[in-house]
C-alpha positions, -999 to 999 in steps of 0.1 A, spaced: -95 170 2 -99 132 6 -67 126 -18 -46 151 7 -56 131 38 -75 99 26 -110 90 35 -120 77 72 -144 49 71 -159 42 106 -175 9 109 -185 10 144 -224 -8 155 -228 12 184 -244 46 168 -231 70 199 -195 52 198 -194 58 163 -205 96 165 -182 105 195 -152 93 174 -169 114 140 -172 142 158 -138 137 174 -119 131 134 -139 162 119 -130 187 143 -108 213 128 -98 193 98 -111 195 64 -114 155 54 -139 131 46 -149 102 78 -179 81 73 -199 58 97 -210 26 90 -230 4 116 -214 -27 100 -195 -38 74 -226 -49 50 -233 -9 54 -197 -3 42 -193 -29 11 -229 -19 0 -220 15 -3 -185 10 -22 -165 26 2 -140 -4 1 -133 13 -34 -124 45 -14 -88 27 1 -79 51 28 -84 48 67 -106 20 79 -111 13 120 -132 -18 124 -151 -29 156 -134 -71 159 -169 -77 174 -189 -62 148 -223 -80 133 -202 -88 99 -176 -104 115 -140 -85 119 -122 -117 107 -142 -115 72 -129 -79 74 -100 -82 81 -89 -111 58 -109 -91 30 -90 -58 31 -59 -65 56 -39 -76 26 -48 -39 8 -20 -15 1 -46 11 -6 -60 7 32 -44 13 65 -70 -8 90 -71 -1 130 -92 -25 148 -109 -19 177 -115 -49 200 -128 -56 240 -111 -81 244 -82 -104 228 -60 -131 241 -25 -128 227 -32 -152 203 -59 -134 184 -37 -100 187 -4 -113 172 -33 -133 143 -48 -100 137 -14 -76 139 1 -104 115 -29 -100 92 -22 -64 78 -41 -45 105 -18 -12 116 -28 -9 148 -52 -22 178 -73 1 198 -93 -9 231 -126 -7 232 -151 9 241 -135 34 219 -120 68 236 -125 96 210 -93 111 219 -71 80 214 -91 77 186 -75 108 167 -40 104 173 -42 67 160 -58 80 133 -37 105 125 -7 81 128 -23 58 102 -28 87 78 8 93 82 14 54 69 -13 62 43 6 88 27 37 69 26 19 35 8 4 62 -18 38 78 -22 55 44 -25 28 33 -48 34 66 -72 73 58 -71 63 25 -79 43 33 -110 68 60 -125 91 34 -123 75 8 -142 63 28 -166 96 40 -177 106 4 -176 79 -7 -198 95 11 -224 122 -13 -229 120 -43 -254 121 -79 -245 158 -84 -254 165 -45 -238 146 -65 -205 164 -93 -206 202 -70 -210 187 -54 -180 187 -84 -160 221 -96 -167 235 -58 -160 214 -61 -125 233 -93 -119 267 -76 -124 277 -86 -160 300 -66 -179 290 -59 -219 313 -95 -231 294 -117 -208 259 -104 -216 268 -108 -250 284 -143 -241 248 -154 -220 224 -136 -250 248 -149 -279 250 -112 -292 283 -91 -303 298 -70 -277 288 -37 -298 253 -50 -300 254 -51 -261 265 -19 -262 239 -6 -282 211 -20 -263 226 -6 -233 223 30 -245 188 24 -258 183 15 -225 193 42 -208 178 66 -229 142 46 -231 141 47 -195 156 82 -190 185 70 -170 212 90 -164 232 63 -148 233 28 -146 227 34 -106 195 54 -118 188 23 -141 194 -2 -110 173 17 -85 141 18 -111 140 -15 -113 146 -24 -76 116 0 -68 95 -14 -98 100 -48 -85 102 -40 -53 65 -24 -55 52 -53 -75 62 -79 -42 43 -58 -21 12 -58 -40 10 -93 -49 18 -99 -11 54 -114 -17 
């Protein structure tokens, strides 16, 4: 259930905010949401191991900032925050931070639902990026160091007598390393080959926060 529509963690410190919008995420849909008065409440309990959905209160007793800076660089989490009042300043700090979207507060229950459901949406994109990801690197670990470093030079456009040129190798070595290659990393064209490694590397920016 939770891995079809990823967990919603509410940490909200006003207890009949926070049930109005529970109330308002469980109706008619078969996931997991729980409520957390602050964001103590929510490390203590491991639920930052869950990834998923996460909409903070800015003004809550842990301190949004903390929160945000903790988990707004988290592929595995989609925040919304929640905030009274901002000045533009604080907005733009907190969009540029890695939150997905601002809500006002108090909290409306049915804004509340739509947002979320919007950052489900981006969830399930990040987790399906993140499995492309992984495929790809996998089949790329395959390869040897000296298969690695063929693939480089093919990715910056080098035919078979200049890698063999750059790697002091005979063009029919080249040429068998290539084939390896394809067939290591079940390639069944050098475009194929190309487009693993630009999502394998790709992936691996993202996650380090390149």
């Amino acid at each position: 259930m939770s891995e079809d529509h990823g967990q919603i963690q509410l940490i909200l410190p006003d207890a009949i905010e926070r049930s109005a919008c529970f109330r308002a995420l469980v109706a008619g849909v078969p996931r997991v949401v729980r409520g957390f008065a602050s964001s103590d409440d929510y490390l203590a309990a491991g639920a930052d191991a869950a990834g998923g959905i996460v909409l903070l209160r800015w003004e809550e007793p842990g301190g949004g900032a903390t929160m945000l800076e903790r988990l707004g660089g988290r592929a595995d989490i989609v925040l919304l925050v929640a905030a009274e009042r901002l000045s533009l300043a604080e907005s733009r700090t907190i969009l540029r931070s890695g939150a997905y979207d601002l809500l006002p507060a108090p909290l409306d229950p049915r804004l509340v639902r739509p947002a979320v459901e919007a950052a489900t949406g981006e969830w399930r994109l990040r987790r399906e990026t993140e499995a492309r990801r992984r495929e790809a690197a996998a089949r790329l670990a395959a390869l040897t160091p000296r298969e690695q470093d063929i693939l480089e030079a093919i990715a910056a456009g080098l035919g078979n007598k200049a890698i063999a040129r750059r790697l002091a190798l005979s063009p029919r070595t080249v040429e068998v390393h290539r084939a390896n290659i394809m067939r290591r990393a079940e390639a069944g064209s050098i475009a194929e080959l190309l487009r693993l490694r630009f999502v394998a590397e790709a992936g691996e920016m993202v996650r380090n926060g390149a």
